[in-house]
N, C-alpha and C positions, 0 to 999 in steps of 0.2 A: 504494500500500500504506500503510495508518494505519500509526501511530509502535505500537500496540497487535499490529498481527500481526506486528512484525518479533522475530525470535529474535536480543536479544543477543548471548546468551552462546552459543548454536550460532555465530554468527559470528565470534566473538571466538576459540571454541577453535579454526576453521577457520585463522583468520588465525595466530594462533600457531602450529599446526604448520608452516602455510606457510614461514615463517620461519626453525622451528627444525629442519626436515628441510631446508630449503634450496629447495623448490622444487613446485608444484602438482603432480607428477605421485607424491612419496611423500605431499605431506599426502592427496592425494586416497585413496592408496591406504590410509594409516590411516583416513582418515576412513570409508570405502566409498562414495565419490563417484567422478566420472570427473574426470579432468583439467580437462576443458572448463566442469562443472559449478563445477567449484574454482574458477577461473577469472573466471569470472561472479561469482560472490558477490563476490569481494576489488574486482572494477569495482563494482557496485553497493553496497560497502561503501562505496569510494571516492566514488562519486556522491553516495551521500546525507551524508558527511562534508562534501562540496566538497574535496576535497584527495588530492593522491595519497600514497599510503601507500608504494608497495614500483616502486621503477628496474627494468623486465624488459630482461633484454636475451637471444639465443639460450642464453648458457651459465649466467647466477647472475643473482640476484633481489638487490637492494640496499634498503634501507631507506631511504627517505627521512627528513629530523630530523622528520617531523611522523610517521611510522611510526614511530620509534622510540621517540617519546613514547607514542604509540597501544599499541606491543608492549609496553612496560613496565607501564602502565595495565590492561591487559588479562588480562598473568599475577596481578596483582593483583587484580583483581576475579575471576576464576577460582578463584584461589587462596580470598578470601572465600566464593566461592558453598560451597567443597567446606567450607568449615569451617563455614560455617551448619548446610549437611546432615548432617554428621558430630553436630553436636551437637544436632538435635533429631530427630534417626530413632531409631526404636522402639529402648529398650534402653540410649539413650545417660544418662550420670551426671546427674542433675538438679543444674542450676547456673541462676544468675540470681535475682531478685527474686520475692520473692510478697508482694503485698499481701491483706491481712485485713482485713475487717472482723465483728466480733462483736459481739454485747451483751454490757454491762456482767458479768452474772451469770458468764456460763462463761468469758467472756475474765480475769476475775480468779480465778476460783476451780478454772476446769479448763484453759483453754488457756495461759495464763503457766506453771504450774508444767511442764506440756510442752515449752517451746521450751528448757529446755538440754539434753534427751535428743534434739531434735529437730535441733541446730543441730549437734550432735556426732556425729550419724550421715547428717548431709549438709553439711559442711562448706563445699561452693560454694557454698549456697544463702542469699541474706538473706533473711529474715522484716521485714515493712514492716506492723506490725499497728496498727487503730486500735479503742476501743471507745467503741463509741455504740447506745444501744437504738433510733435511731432507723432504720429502712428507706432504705436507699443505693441508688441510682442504679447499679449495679457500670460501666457504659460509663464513666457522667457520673465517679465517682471512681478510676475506672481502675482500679479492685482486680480481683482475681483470682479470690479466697473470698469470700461472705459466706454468716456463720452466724448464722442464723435458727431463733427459738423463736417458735413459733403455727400458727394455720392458714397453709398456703402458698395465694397469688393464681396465678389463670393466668396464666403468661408463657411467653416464650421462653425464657427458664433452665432451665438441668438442676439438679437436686437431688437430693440422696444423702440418706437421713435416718442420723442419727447416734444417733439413740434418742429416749425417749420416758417423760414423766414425770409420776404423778400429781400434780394441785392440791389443795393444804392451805393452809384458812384457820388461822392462829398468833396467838400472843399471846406476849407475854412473864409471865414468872411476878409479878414487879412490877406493871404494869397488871393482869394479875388480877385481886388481891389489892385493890387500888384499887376497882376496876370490877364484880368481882364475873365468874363463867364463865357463858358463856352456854348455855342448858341447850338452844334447841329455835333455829331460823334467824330467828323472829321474836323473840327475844334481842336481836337483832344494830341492833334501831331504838333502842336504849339504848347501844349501842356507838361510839367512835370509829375507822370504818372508813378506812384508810390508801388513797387510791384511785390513777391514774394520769392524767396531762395530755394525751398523744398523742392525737391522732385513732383512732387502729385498737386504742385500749383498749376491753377490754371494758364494757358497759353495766351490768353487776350480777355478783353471786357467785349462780352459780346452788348450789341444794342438792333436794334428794330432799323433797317437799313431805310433810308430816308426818301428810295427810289422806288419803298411798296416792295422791294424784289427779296423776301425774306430776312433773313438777317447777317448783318457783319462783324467782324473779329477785328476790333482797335488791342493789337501787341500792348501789354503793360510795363513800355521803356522809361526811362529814366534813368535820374542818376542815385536811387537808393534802390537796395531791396532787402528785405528785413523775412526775420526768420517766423513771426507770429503777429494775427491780429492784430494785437494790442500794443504794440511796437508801433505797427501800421498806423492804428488811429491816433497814437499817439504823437507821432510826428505829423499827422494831416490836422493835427491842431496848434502844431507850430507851427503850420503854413509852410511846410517844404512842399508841398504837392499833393497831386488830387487821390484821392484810394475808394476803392472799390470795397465796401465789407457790407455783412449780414445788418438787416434793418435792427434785430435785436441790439446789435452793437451799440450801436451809435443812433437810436432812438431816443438818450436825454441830451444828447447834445445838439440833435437838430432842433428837437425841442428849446432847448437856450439857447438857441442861436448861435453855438458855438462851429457848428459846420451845417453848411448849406448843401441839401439833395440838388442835382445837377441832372440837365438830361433826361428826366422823368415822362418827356412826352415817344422817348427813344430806349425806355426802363422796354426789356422781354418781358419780366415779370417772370423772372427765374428763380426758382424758391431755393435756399439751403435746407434741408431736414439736416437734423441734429436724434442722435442716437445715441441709449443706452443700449452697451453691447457687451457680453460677458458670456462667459463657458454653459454649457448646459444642456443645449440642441433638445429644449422642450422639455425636459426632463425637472423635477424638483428640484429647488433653491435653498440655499441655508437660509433660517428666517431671519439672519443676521444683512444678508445681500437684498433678501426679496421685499424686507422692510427700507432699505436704505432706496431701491428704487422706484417702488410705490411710494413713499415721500415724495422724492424728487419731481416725478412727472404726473402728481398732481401740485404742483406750486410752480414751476417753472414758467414762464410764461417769455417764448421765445419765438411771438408774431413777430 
């Protein structure tokens, strides 16, 4: 028999009763085995230990020191299996770790302002968040979460989407004013366009081609390009030049008037979806993760 089909812990609970009723013919009878069957197992326990466990004699069963090491060990490991179970079966209180990983954008601006409503109505639970726009590995960094804004690749992950948000090319009021507004997407070869360094950034600002004839691909040239969003927006509010990001983004700044939408009559109306994506492929969640992302995507709000 491989070390693979053997039932520890069926053995282990057998041999424990043995001990703790006194004798093979009640554990047999708690356990619904026969005597004989009981019997058996504790010698082939014994066999593949090399060591005898339990002194038989006609009236009581004695423990040998190395069975008494074994029975001590045993309601121990027993005792862990029940308290594994207890705490990750349907229902149980989510406790433990969750690691995150997000982009830049939401993880400052919508998921940090989250975790102290979040960490107060799960108290067991630590949050392990990191942010980076760049695409994780979730095995390779062992995280739990990652949320993702763009198109989704095929994989083996499961992904929930969290919402979805039109792109608007900005400006700040300062560059403007500099620069001058761009009236039509061929404007935009006079402009300093703010672009991106990743590999999976886009190739150009698409816009609604002016000539009715579908649409066209304005290159994202300039003289910066920055590794994340927030970099991005960040310098299009120092007026080095125009950027292109999710409405989510930069919705309280147009709001304040700190950057002005552009182009709007020449906007696709090309939407970002934004996704929570993690291990699972359908399959039951720890209630540690499946709590952490039913929070999120109901509060998030990334029109």
């Amino acid at each position: 028999m491989s070390r693979s089909d053997i039932n520890r812990s069926g053995e282990m609970a057998v041999f424990v009763q043995v001990v703790e009723l006194g004798g093979f013919s009640p554990a047999a009878k708690a356990q619904g085995l026969t005597p004989s069957a009981v019997s058996k197992l504790v010698s082939r326990l014994e066999a593949r230990l090399g060591t005898r466990l339990i002194h038989r004699s006609t009236r009581r069963l004695q423990l040998t020191p190395e069975g008494e090491v074994f029975h001590g060990r045993c309601i121990a490991i027993l005792a862990d299996i029940e308290e594994a179970e207890r705490e990750v079966a349907a229902g149980a209180a989510p406790r433990g770790r969750v690691r995150v990983n997000t982009n830049i954008p939401i993880g400052r601006h919508h998921l940090l302002p989250l975790v102290p409503e979040f960490l107060d109505a799960f108290p067991d639970v630590t949050l392990d968040i990191s942010l980076s726009d760049q695409v994780v590995d979730l095995m390779q960094e062992r995280a739990d979460v990652a949320i993702r804004t763009g198109p989704m690749r095929a994989s083996s992950l499961t992904a929930r989407k969290l919402g979805a948000s039109r792109v608007v090319v900005v400006g700040a009021p300062a560059y403007l004013e500099r620069r001058g507004r761009p009236a039509t997407p061929a404007d935009l070869v006079r402009h300093n366009r703010i672009g991106f360094n990743f590999a999976r950034a886009e190739k150009g600002w698409p816009f609604l081609d002016p000539e009715g004839d579908g649409e066209l691909l304005i290159p994202a040239t300039g003289n910066l390009q920055l590794s994340d969003g927030e970099s991005v927006r960040e310098l299009a509010l120092a007026g080095i030049g125009l950027a292109r990001l999710a409405l989510f983004h930069v919705r309280p700044d147009i709001e304040a008037g700190r950057l002005v939408p552009l182009l709007e009559d020449f906007n696709t109306g090309t939407l970002q979806e934004t996704h929570a994506v993690f291990l699972g492929q359908g399959g039951p969640l720890p209630p540690r993760v499946r709590a952490f992302i039913d929070f999120i995507a109901a509060r998030l709000d990334l029109s």
